[in-house]
Every structure is written in C-alpha cells, then in structure tokens.
N, C-alpha and C positions, 0 to 999 in steps of 0.2 A: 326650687322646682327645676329648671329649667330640662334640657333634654340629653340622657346619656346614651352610650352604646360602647359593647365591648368590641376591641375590635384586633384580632389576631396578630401580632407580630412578632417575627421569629419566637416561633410556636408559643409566645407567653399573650394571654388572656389580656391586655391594657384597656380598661374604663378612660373614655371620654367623655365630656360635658361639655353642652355648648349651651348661655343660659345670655341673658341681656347684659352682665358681667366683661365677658369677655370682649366685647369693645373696649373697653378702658384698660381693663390687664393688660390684653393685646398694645395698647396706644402704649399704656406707663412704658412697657418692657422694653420695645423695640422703636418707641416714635413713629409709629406706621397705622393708617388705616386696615384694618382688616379685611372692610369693604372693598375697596381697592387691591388688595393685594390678593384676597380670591378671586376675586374676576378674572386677575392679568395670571393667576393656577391655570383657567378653567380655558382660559382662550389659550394659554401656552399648554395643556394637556391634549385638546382638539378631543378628537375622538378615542382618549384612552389607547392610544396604540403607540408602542414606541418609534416606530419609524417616521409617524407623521407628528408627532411633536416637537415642541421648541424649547423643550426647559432646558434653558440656560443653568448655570451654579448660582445666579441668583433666585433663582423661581428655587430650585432646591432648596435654600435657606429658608423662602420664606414659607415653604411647606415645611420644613421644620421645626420653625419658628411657629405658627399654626398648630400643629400637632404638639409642640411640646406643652404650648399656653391650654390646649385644649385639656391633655392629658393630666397636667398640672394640677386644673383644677377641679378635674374627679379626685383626683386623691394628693394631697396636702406632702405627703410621704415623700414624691417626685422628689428627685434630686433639684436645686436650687437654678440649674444653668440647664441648657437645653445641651449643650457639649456632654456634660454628667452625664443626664438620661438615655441622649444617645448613643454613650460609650457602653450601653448597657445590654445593644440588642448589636448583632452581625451584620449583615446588610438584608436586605430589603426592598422592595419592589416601593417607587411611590404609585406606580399606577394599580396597586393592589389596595393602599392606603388611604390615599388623596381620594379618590371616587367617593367612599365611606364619608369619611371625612364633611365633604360637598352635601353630600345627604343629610348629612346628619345637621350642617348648618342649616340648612334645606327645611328640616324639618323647624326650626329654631326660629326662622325668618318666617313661617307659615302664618296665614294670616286667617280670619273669616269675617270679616268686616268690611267694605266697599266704603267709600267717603262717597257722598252725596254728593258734596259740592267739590269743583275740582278746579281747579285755577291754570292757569300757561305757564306758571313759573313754579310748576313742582319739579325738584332738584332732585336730579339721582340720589341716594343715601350714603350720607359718611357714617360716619362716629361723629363728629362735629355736631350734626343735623340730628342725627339719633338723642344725643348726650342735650340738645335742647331743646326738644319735645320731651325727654323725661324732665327736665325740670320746668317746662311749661307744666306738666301733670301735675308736679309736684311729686313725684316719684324720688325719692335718695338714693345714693349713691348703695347704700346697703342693699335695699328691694331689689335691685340688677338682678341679682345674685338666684332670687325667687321666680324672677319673670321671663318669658323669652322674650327676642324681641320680636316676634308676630303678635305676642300679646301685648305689648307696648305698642306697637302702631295699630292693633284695635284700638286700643283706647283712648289714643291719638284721632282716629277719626269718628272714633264715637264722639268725642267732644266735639270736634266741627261739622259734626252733622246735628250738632245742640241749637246750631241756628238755621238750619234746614228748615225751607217754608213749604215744601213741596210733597210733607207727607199728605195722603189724603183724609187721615183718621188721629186723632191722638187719644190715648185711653184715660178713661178719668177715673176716679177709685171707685166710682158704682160700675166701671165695665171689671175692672181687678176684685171685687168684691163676687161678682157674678161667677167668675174664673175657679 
C-alpha cells in the first residue's frame, strides 16, 4: 500500500513512495532517523523562500538522502547510490521538491484514531519508538511495506484504548446482529 506521488524533476515524471518501510530503509542506509532529519528539513526550509532559509550542505544531503530512499522505493529500477540517481537529473530547485516530498510524508504519517487514554511520558516519534509499537502489534518487518505509518499508530492506539473504561456503551452481538 503505502502512499505514492509523482513528482516533476528536471522535466522527468519520478514516482515516490512513502509507506511504514521507509523508517528502516531510511535507518539501514544512512544510520539516521527520518523523523529527526525532516523536522531539522522543515525548520531549516522556514517558509519555503530562499532568502529566509538555513539549509546548510548538510540539510541538502539529507534531503537527498530522503528523496533518493523515497524514490528508490517506488521503483526498484533506481540506480543503487543516491550519487547514481542523482547524476541523472541537472539541477533543481529543493524548494520545488522538499514541499512535495513533506506532503507526501504528511499524508503517510496521517492518522484517524485518538487514544483514549494518554499518559505524561508520550515521546516524540523516532523510528526506534515506531519500529516497537510494530513489534508490540506484532506487525513484521515485511507488513511495513503494505502499511503507513498513520495506520500503524491507529492500531497502536486502537489497542490501548482496549483497556479504555470510559466508553459509555459497548456493543454486544445482538446490537451487531440488529446492524
């Protein structure tokens, strides 16, 4: 499953994916949170304008580091090294790119589930923290691949809201038979 989009560069058509997967791609490859390293994109982009941003040659990297893991894994075909692939287009705007990009994880991260119960020491999200709530579910390492992760952390609080005392109704099979 997870979520694609094509997305324009130097005029060629590139399929991206972003699916539960690429946490761990992203970690094997580069040793880096994902989580972490778009944040420090999104703070260092500011408001998409070039004059007021801060990307350093490192934030560059690791937006291409980002975009090549993304691309990558819509199509298999990619060149092995993000150097390859991107010896493959002219240059390019990342503020044309990155935005997409953010959306697209955006959508990936998308949630519709609220946890009931909620504690003081919920932790920003790594890949760490992600990678064991999937194996709390029991989710493998293969499934990534099929789920996002806003549907992982459904089902993450679906199950801690399994001990939720505070609904007011719970339905029994003669209210589902009725249905």
């Amino acid at each position: 499953m997870g979520m694609t989009r094509k997305i324009e560069i130097d005029g060629k058509e590139i399929l991206f994916k972003a699916s539960a997967a690429i946490l761990r791609i992203y970690r094997i490859k580069f040793q880096r949170d994902i989580y972490k390293d778009l944040s420090a994109l999104k703070k260092a982009i500011g408001k998409n304008v070039e004059d007021t941003s801060t990307l350093d040659t490192f934030s560059l990297e690791m937006f291409e580091n980002i975009a090549y893991v993304m691309a990558k894994h819509a199509d298999a075909n990619i060149p092995d090294t993000p150097e390859e692939w991107l010896d493959g287009f002219n240059t390019f705007s990342i503020y044309q790119i990155l935005p997409q990009l953010i959306e697209l994880w955006g959508l990936n991260i998308q949630t519709d589930v609220s946890a009931k119960k909620t504690s003081s020491n919920d932790h920003p999200m790594t890949t760490p923290l992600f990678l064991l709530r999937c194996v709390q579910l029991g989710i493998s390492i293969r499934d990534l691949d099929l789920l996002t992760i806003g549907l992982v952390n459904d089902m993450y609080a679906e199950n801690s809201n399994n001990a939720y005392k505070g609904y007011k109704e719970v339905a029994t099979q003669e209210d589902f038979d009725k249905f």
